[in-house]
KETOR-543289 format. One line per field, with one value per residue (C-alpha): residue number from 0; residue in one letter; x, y, z. Coordinates in Angstrom, 1 decimal. Layout:
// residues N
nr = NUM ... $
rest = a ... $
c1 = X ... $
c2 = Y ... $
c3 = Z ... $
***
This chain:
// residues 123
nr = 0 1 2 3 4 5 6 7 8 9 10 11 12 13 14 15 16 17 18 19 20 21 22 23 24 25 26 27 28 29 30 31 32 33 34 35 36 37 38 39 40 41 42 43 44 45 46 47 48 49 50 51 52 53 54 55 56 57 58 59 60 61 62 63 64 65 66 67 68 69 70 71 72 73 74 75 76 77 78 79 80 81 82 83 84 85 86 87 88 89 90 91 92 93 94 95 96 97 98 99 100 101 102 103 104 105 106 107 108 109 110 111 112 113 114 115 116 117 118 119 120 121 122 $
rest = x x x x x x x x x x x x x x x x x x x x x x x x x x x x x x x x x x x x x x x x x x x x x x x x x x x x x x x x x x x x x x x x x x x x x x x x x x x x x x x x x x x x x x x x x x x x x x x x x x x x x x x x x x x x x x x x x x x x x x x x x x x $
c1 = -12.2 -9.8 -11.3 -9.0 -9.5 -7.5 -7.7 -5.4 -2.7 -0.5 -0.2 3.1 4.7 6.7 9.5 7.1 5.9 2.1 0.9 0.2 -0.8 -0.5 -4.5 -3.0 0.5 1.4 4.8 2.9 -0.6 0.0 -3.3 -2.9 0.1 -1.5 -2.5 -0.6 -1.2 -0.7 -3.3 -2.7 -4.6 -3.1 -3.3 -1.9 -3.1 -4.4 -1.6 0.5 2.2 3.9 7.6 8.2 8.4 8.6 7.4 10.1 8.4 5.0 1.5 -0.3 -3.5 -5.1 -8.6 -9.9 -11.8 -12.2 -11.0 -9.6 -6.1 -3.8 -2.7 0.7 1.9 5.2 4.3 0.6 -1.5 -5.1 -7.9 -9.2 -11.7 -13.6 -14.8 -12.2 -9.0 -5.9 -3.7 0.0 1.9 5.5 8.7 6.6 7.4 4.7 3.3 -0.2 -1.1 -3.9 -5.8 -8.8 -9.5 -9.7 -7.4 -6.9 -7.6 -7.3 -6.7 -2.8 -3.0 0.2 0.9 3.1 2.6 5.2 8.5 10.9 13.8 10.8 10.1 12.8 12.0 13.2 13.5 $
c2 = -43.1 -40.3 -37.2 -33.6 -30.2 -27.0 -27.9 -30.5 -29.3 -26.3 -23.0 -22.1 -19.2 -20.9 -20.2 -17.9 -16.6 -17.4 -19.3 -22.6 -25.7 -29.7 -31.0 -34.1 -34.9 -38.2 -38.1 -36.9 -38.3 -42.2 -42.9 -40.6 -42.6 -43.0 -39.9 -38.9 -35.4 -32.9 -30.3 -27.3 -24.7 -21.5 -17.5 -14.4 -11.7 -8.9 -6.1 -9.0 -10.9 -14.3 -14.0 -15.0 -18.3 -21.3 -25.1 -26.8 -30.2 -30.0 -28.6 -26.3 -25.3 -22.4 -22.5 -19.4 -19.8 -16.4 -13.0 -11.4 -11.5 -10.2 -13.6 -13.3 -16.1 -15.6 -11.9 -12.4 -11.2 -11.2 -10.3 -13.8 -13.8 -17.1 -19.8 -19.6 -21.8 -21.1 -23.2 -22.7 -24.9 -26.6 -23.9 -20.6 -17.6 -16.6 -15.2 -14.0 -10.2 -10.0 -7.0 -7.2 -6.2 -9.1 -12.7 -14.3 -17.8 -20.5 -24.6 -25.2 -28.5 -30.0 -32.9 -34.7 -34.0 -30.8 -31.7 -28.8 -29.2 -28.9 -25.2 -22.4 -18.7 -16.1 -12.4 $
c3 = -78.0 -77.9 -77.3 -76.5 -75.4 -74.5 -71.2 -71.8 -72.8 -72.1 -74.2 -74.4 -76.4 -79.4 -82.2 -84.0 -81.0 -81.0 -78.2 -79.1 -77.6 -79.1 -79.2 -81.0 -82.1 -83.2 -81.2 -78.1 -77.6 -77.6 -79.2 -81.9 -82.5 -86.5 -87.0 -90.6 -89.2 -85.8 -84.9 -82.4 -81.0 -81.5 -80.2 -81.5 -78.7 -79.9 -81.7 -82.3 -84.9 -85.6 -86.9 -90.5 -90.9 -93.0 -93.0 -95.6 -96.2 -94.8 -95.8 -93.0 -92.9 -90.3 -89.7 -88.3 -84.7 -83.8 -84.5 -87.6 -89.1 -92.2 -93.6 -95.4 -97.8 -99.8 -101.5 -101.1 -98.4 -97.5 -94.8 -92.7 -90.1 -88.2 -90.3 -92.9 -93.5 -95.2 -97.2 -96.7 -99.0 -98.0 -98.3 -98.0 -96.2 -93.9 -90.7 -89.6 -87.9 -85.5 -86.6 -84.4 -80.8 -79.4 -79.5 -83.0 -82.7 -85.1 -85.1 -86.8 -89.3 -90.2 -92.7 -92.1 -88.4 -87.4 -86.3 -84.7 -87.1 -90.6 -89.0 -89.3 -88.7 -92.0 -92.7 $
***
């Protein structure tokens, strides 16, 4: 049984400058060594942004823990708060705003599971 939390693994600021940490990466957790997918846990403080970014051959998917945020997808944009997920599709521009208060919170799913040289920050 393989069972993970945020205590387990460091938050660390990364390229797109959320703070993220690995729950379960195939490349890192040896018994996740199956797993077709990675899963983080991610924060953008409050006032804060990721950079623009793009996944090139990889689906991502944010599901909204806590706080609110202004989603941005290629030209589209839209308002997300907790219990929603969004659907980022491979080779789109996009970044998320915190727009709330308090820290935006949300688990990142990757598929394939992310690898640093699939990620690349744009304009």
């Amino acid at each position: 049984m393989l069972i993970r939390g945020i205590a387990d693994c460091p938050h660390k600021r990364v390229i797109d400058r959320s703070v993220l940490c690995e729950l379960l990466h195939p490349d890192k957790v040896k018994e996740a060594a199956g797993l077709g997918c990675s899963v983080a846990h991610a924060i953008v403080p409050a006032g804060e942004s990721t950079l623009p970014h793009v996944l090139e051959r990889s689906v991502e998917l944010y599901y909204i823990l806590d706080g609110e945020g202004e989603m941005h997808i290629g030209n589209e944009q839209a308002h997300v708060r907790e219990g929603q997920i969004v659907y980022i599709p491979p080779g789109a521009r996009q970044f998320i705003r915190n727009i709330g208060t308090g820290d935006l919170v949300f688990l990142c799913i990757v598929s394939p599971r992310w690898q640093a040289e699939d990620e690349r920050l744009v304009s």
